[in-house]
N, C-alpha and C positions, 0 to 999 in steps of 0.2 A: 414575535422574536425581534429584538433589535440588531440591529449594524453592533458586528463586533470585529475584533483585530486578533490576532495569535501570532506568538513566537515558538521559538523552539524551547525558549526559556519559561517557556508554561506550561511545558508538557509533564507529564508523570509514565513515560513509558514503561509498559507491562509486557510479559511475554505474548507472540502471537497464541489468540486461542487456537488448541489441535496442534500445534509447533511444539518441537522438541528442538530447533536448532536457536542461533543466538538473534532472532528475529522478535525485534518488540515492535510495538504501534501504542498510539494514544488517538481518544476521538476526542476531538474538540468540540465537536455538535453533532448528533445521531440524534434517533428517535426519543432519545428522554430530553432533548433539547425542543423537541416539537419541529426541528427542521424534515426537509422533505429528503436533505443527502446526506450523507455521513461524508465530513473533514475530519483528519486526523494526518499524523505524520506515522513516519516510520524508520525504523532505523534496521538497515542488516549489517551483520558484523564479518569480516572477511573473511572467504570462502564457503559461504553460505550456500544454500540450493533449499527452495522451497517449489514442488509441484502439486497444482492445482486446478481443479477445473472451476473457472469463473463463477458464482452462483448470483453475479450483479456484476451491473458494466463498475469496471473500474480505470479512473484516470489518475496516472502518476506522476509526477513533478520531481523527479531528482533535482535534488541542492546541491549535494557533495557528491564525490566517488564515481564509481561508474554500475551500473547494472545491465546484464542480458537477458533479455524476455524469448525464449522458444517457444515456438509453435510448431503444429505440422506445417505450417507454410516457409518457416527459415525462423531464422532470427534478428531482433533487433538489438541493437546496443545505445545504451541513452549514458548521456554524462551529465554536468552539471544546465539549468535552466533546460534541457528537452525533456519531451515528453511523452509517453506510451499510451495507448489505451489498450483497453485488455475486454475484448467484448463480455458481456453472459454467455457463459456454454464453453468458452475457451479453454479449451485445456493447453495450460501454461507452464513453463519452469521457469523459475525466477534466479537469478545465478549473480553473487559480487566474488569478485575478487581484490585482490591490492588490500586498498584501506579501509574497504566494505562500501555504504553506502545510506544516504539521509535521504529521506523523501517525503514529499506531501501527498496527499491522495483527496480523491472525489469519489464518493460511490453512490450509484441509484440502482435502485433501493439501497435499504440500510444494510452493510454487509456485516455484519451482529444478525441478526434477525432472519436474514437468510440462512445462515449456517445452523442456527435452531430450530430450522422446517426440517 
């Protein structure tokens, strides 16, 4: 695999798979990439709420907007440049309000491939 770059302007954002709400993602490199994590961005549209239990660690990079991450331990709130992690097993709700919210992600393992076991 070589050294690559991504914008926001090379995404093709799709509905989250298993989502009914206005939550899309795109992978920039996963398992058909031959990488070992899955990158991709995400977009949630305001007043969104997505809950889930982790099925791979995931790391989140808000760009734009604001998001809140719940746990049973409390919550966090990330705006733009901070960052969450979200371990495996977590059961999480993901929550934007306002203008919604853009984000990048990191996942190990592939979080596709997970959700197909």
């Amino acid at each position: 695999m070589k050294v690559q770059k991504f914008s926001i302007a090379d995404v093709n954002l799709v509905r989250s798979p298993g989502q009914s709400g206005d939550i899309f993602v795109a992978n920039m490199v996963d398992e058909r990439h031959g990488g070992h994590i899955t990158i991709g961005y995400g977009r949630y549209a305001p007043e969104q709420t997505l809950t889930e239990t982790m099925a791979v660690d995931d790391v989140m990079i808000v760009l734009e907007g604001r998001i809140a991450v719940s746990m049973g331990a409390g919550t966090v709130e990330a705006g733009p440049g901070e960052i969450v992690y979200m371990p495996k097993g977590a059961s999480v709700t993901i929550t934007t309000e306002g203008e919604g919210a853009l984000t990048a992600y990191v996942t190990y393992p592939h979080w596709a491939e997970a959700h197909e076991s």
